[in-house]
PLY file of the C-alpha trace (Angstrom):
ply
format ascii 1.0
element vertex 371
property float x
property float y
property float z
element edge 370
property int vertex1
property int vertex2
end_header
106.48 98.17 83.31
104.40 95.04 82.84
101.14 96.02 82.48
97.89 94.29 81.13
97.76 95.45 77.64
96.16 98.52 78.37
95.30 100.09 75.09
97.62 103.06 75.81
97.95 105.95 73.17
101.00 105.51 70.61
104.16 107.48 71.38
103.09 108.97 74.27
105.60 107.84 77.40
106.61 109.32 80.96
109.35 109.12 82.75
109.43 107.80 86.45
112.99 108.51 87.30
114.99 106.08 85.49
111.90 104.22 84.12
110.64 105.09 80.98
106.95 103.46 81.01
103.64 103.76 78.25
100.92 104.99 80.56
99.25 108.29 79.08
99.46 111.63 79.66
96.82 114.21 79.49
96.50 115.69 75.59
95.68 119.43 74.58
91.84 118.36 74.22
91.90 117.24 78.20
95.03 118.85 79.73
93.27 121.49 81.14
90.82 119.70 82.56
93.57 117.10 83.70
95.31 119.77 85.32
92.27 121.02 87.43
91.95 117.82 89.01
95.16 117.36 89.81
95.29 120.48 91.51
92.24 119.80 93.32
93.89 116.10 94.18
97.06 117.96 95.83
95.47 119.80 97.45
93.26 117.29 98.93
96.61 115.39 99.80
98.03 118.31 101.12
95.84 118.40 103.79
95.49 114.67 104.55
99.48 114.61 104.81
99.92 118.12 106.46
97.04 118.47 108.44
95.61 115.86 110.10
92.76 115.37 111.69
90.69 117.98 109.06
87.77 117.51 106.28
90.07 116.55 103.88
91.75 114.15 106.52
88.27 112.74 106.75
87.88 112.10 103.20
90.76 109.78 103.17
89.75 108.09 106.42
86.11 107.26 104.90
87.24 106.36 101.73
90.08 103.99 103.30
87.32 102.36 105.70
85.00 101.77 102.87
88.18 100.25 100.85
88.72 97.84 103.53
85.41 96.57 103.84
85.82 95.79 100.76
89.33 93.85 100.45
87.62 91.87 103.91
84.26 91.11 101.26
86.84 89.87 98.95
88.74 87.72 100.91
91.68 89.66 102.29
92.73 88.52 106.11
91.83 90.87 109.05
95.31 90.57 109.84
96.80 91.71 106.35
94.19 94.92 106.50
95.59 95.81 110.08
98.96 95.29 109.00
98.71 97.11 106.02
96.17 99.63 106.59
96.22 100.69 110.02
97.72 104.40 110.21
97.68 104.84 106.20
98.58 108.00 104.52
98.56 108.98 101.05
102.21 109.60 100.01
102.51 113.43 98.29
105.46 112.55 96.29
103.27 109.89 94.61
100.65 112.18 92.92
103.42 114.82 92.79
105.34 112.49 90.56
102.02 110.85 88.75
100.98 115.26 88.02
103.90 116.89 87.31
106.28 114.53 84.84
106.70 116.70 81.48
104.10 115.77 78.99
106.66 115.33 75.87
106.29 113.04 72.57
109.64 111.80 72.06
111.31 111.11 68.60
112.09 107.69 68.48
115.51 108.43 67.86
115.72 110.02 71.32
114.32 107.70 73.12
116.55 105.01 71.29
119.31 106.70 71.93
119.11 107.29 75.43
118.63 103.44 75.96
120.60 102.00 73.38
123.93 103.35 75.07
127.52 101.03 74.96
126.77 100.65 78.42
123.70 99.29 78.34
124.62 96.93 75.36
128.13 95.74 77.19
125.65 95.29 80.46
123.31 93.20 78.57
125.80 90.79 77.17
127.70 90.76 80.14
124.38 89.16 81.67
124.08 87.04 78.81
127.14 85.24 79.56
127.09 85.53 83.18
123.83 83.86 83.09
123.99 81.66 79.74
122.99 78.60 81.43
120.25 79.72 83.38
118.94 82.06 80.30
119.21 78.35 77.97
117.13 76.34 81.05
114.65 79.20 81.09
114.07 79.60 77.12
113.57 75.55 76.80
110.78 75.44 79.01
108.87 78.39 78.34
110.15 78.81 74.26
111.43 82.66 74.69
114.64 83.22 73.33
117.42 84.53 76.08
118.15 87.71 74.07
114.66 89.19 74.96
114.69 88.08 78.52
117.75 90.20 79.01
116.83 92.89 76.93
113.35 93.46 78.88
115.02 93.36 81.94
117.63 96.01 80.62
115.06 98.42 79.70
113.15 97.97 82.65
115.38 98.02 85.89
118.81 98.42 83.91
118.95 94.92 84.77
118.33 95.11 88.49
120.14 97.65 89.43
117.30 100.51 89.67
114.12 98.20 91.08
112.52 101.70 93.09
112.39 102.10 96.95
108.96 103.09 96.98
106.60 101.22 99.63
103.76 99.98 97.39
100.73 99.90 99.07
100.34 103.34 100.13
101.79 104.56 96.90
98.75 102.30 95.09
96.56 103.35 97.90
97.36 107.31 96.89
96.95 106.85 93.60
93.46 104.73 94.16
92.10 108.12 96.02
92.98 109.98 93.79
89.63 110.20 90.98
91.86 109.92 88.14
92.64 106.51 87.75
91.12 105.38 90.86
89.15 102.07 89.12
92.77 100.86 87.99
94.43 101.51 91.23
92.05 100.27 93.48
92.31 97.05 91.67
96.19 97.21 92.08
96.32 97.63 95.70
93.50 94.72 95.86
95.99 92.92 94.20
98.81 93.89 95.90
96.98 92.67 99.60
96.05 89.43 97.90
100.07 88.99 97.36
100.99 89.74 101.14
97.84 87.94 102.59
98.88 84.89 100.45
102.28 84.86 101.52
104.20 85.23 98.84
105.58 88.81 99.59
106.26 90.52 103.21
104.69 93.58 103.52
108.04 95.71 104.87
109.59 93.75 101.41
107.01 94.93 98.72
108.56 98.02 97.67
109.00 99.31 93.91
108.46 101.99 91.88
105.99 104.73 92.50
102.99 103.82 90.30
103.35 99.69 92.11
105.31 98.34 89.21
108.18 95.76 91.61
110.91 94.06 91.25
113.36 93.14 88.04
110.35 92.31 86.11
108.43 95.61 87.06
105.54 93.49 87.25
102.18 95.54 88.51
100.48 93.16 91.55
97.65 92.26 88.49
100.81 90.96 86.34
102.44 89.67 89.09
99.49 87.49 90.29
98.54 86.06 86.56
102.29 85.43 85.38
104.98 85.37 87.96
106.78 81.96 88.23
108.65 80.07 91.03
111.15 78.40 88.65
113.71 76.64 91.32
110.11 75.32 92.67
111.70 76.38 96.20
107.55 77.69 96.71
107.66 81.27 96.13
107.53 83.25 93.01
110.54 85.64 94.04
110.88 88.23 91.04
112.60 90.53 93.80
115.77 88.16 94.38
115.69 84.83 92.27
116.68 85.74 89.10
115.37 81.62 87.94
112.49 83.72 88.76
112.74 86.20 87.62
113.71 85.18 83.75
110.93 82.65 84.21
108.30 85.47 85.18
109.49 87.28 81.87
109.57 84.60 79.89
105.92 83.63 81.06
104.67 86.51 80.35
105.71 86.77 76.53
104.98 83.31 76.05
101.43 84.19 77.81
100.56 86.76 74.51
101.62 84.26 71.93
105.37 84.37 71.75
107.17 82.15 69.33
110.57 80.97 69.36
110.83 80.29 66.02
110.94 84.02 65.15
112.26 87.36 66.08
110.71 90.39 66.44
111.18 92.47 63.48
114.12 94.34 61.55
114.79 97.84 60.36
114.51 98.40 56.75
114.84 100.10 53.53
111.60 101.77 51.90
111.32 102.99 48.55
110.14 107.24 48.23
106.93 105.60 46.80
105.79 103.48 49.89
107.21 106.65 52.23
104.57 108.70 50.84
101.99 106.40 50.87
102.50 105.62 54.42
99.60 107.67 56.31
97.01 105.83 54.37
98.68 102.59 54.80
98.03 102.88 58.78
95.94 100.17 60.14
93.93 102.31 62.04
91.55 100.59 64.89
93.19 97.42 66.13
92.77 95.12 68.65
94.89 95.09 71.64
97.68 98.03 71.92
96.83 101.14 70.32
100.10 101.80 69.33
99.61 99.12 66.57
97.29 102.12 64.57
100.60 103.65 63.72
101.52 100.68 61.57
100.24 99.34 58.50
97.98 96.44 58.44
100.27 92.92 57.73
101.70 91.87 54.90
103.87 89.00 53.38
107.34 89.69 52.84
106.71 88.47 49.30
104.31 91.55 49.24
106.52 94.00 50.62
109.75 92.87 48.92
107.49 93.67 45.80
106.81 96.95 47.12
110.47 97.69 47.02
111.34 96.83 50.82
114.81 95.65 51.63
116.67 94.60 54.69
119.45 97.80 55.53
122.13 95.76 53.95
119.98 95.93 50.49
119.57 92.54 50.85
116.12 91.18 49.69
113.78 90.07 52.62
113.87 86.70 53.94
112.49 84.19 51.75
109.55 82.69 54.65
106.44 82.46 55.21
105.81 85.43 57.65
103.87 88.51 57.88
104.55 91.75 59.02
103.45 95.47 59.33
105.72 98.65 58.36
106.24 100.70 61.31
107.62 104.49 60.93
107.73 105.85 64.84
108.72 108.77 63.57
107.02 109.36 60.61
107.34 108.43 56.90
110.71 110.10 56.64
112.27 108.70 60.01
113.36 105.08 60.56
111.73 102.13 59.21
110.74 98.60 60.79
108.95 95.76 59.65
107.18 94.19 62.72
106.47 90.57 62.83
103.51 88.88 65.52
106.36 88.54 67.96
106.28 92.69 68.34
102.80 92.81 69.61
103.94 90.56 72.79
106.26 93.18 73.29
103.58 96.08 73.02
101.65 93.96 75.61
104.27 94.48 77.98
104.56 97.75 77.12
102.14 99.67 74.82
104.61 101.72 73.27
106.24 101.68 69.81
109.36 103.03 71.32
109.40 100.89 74.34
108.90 97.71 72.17
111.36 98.69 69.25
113.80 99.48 71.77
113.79 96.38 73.12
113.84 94.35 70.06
117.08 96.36 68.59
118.67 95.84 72.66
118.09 92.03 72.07
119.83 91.92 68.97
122.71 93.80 70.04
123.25 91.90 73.48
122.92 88.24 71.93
123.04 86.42 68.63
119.93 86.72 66.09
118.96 84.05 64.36
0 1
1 2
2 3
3 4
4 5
5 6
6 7
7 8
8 9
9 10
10 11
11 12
12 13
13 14
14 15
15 16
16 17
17 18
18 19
19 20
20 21
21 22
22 23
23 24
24 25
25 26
26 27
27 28
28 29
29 30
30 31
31 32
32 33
33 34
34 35
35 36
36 37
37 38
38 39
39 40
40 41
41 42
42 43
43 44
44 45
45 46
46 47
47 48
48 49
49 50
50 51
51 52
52 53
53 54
54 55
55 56
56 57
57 58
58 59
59 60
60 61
61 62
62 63
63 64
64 65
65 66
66 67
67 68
68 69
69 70
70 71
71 72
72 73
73 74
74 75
75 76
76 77
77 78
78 79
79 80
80 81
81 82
82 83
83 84
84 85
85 86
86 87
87 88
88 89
89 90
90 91
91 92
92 93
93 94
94 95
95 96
96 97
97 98
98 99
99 100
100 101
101 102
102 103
103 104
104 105
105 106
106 107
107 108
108 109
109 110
110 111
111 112
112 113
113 114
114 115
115 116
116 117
117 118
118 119
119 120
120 121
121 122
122 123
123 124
124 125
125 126
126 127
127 128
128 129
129 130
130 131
131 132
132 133
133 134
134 135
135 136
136 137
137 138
138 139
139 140
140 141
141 142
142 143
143 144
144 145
145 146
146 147
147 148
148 149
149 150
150 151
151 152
152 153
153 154
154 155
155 156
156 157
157 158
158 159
159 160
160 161
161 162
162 163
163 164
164 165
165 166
166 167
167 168
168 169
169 170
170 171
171 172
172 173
173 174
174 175
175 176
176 177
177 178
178 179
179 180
180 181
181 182
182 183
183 184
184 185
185 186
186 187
187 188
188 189
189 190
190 191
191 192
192 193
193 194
194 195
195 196
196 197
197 198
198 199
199 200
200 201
201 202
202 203
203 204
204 205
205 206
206 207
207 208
208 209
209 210
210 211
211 212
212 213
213 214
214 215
215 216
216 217
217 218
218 219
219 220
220 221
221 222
222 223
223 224
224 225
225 226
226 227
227 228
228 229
229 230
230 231
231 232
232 233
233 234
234 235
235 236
236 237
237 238
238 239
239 240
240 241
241 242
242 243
243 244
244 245
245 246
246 247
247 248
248 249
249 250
250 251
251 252
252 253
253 254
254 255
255 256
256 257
257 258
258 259
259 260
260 261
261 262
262 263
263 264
264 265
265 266
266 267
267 268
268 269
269 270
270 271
271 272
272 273
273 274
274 275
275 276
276 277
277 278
278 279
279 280
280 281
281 282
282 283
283 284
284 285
285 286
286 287
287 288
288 289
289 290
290 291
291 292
292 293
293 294
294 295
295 296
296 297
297 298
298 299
299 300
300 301
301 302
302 303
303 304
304 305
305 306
306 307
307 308
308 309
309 310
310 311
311 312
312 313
313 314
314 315
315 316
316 317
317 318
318 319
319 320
320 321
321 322
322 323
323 324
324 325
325 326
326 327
327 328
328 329
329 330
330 331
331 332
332 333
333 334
334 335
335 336
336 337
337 338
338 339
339 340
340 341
341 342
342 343
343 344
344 345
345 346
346 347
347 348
348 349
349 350
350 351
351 352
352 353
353 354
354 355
355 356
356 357
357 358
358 359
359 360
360 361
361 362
362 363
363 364
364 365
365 366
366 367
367 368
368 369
369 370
């Protein structure tokens, strides 16, 4: 899901059906108190959707009233609020699925390997041709290589076929009443109005996945708004139906958080025992942008860390360039080992995940050619 570079917790992911997304989930410190509000939030929606006309019924109402004053402050048509608005009920399911996904830390290795299936990798390079000259059009104006355009959009709606049914504004309308996350949401389904009032989305058309993430893309209304693109310049930015559009919207967005052609993301390498067990203390710690970064080392030339002992998996030496990179263990200093270049944190801004973003990086080289 394209997000805004929340600074999401490292490892940490939920799964949304067939999505597998970065927001976090409650820890042992919290949980309990997590839990207790979601309880109390059912419940709340339990009445609102089961028995109207009550307290709780009430709450909604006033809280929705004092939402749409104001969306009208901010801009939003009377005639979007009434369309969208009028008769609006939290959806159950929503918090249901927002409360009670497992809370599990996947092994990278799992997670991998549930994406990184012959099915997925034929898929992707079946797109890849299917779509070369498109892809080629795409990368030359906005500088992302094809490969990653087709590998994001693999991981995130299995390349279009799983895009959720999911009406989005009362599922981002739910999940704004609900106290939890109710700042982020509310500015969603803001968001989300400001698409339909401007035109560039029907209301009965704006469906996606429970938690507002739409179309190929998976774009959140915030993402769609800064980095959507009407490529075919036929005046809407369709990332529901136009794939121009959709590769351009993609594309946009990498290019957005400092992409560069000129590299790739990363590679899987060989460690020496020495640097294994020095690992921990290598961690960067506090880093700008995605948290997930803490769990890797602070940069280094490839000159440095082929003098540290680092090869590529062949037992090659690293490439002879000018580059930096950190050492990334997802799984910890005896798992499997990466060397991440500036390229990976665009991918952590889509997603702030490790395993999201190395997932997508070893999908891109296996679908296309890496240079």
């Amino acid at each position: 899901m394209a997000g805004t570079g929340r600074r999401d917790r490292p490892g940490i992911v939920r799964y949304v059906g067939a999505e597998v997304i970065g927001i976090p989930v409650a820890g042992p410190a919290n949980k309990g108190k997590a839990m207790r509000r979601g309880a109390l939030a059912l419940a709340v929606l339990a009445g609102v959707c089961c028995a109207g006309g009550n307290g709780q019924a009430d709450e909604f109402g006033r809280w929705l009233a004092e939402f749409r004053a104001e969306a009208a402050g901010k801009g939003i048509s009377p005639a979007t609020l009434d369309a969208a608005l009028a008769g609006l009920r939290p959806l159950e399911k929503v918090l249901n699925r927002d409360r009670k996904q497992p809370e599990v830390k996947l092994t990278f290795e799992t997670y991998s390997n549930r994406l990184l299936k012959p099915v997925n990798i034929e898929g992707g390079r079946a797109m890849m041709a299917e779509h070369a000259g498109l892809l080629r059009r795409v990368s030359d104006r906005y500088g992302v290589q094809p490969r990653f355009i087709v590998a994001i959009w693999g991981i995130e709606t299995r390349y279009g076929a799983i895009r959720g049914s999911t009406e989005v504004v009362p599922a981002l309308a739910t999940l704004a009443f609900d106290r939890r996350r109710s700042r982020f949401f509310r500015a969603q389904l803001l968001d989300a109005l400001r698409m339909v009032d401007r035109g560039y989305i029907e209301l009965a058309d704006m469906k996606g996945s429970w938690a507002g993430a739409m179309g190929h893309p998976q774009f959140i209304p915030s993402s769609y708004l800064a980095f959507a693109q009407d490529f075919d310049g036929d005046g809407r930015r369709d990332i529901w139906n136009n794939l121009g559009d959709v590769f351009a919207s993609i594309a946009n967005y990498l290019r957005q958080h400092d992409w560069s052609d000129a590299r790739t993301w990363g590679r899987g390498v060989q460690v020496p025992k020495t640097v294994r067990q020095a690992y921990d203390s290598m961690a960067a710690g506090k880093a700008k942008g995605c948290r997930a970064l803490r769990q890797a080392t602070k940069a280094k030339s490839l000159a440095e860390w082929q003098v540290a002992g680092l090869r590529r998996l062949s037992g090659a030496g690293l490439p002879a360039v000018t580059l930096d990179a950190r050492l990334l263990m997802p799984d910890g200093a005896d798992g499997r080992a990466f060397l991440v270049y500036r390229n990976y944190e665009g991918l952590l801004r889509y997603n702030c995940s490790n395993l999201y973003a190395l997932t997508v990086g070893l999908l891109s080289d296996a679908v296309g050619e890496r240079r």
